[in-house]
N, C-alpha and C positions, 0 to 999 in steps of 0.2 A: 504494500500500500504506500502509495507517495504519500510526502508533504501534506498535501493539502487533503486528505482523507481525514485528520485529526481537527481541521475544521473549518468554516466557513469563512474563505478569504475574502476581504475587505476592501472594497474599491478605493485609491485614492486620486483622488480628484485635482485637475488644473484649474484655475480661477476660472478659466473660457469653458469648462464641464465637461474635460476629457479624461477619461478613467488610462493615467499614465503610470498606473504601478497597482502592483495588491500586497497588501499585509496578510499574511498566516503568521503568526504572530510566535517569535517575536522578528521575521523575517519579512524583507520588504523587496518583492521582483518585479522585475519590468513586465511589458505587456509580453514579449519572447517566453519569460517562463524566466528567465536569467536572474541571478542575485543581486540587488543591488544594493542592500545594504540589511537593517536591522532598528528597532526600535524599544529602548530601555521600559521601565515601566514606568518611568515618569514620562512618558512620550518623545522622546528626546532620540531624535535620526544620526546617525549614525554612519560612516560609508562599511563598505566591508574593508578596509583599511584602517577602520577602526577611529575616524576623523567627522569631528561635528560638522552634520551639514543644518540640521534645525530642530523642527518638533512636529509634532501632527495636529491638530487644529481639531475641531469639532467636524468640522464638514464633511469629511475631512481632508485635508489639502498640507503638503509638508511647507511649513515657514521658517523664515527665516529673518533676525531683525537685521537691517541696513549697518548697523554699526552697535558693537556694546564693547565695554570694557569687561568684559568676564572671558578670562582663558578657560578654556575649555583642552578637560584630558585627551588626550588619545586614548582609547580603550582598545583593549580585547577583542578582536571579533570572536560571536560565537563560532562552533565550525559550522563550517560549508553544509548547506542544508542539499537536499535532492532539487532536481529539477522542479520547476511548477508546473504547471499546465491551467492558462490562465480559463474562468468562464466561459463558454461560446456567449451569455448573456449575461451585460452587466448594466446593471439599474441606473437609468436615468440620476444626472450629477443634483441635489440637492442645490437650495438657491443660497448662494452663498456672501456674504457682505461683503463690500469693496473693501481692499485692504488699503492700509492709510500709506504714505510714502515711507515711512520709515520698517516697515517689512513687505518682504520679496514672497514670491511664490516660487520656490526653490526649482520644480516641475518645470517650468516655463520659462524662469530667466536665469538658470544655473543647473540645468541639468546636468551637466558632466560630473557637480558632487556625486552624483549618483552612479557610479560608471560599474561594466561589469569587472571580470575578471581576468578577461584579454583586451580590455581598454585601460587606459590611464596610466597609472605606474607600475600597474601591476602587467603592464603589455611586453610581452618579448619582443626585442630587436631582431629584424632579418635583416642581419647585412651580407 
């Protein structure tokens, strides 16, 4: 039984109400099925490189604020979870408040926080 037999994955939502990732919790994939990160239980996102990308909203949509003075650890990632296999149907995006200028919707203006596991730094060089 994969991943997501243990429970019912969690749309997250773009501000424009495009279902860009799912939580099975505490794990968060791309619409591929691909890992892309993870979420604490204080809501707190996370990449699989173990690096703050924001939090999860009610809506839910991952954010993030524009600017804070708070360092944030590097964590742990969990291990590498199984493949996902996302819904063939996924529920219409909730209506969601405009966010004010001082946080981002990570989804939409900072995607590559989010990267798989042959992207970003964790990408092998072919030379």
């Amino acid at each position: 039984m994969g991943i997501s037999g243990h429970q019912s994955p969690i749309p997250i939502y773009t501000s424009q109400g495009d279902a860009e990732a799912f939580l099975v919790y505490p794990y968060l994939f791309n619409r591929n099925g691909d890992w892309i990160g993870w979420v604490t239980s204080k809501r707190e996102v996370y990449s699989i490189l173990g690096h703050y990308v924001g939090y999860v909203s009610n809506e839910p949509r991952i954010l993030r604020r524009r600017a804070t003075s708070k360092l944030w650890n590097k964590l742990d990632p969990p291990p590498a979870p199984e493949h996902f296999l996302a819904p063939p149907i996924i529920p219409l995006a909730p209506l969601m408040p405009d966010l004010t200028s001082s946080v981002i919707d990570v989804l939409l203006e900072e995607p590559d926080r989010l990267h798989t596991a042959d992207c970003g730094e964790l990408r092998v060089d072919i030379d």
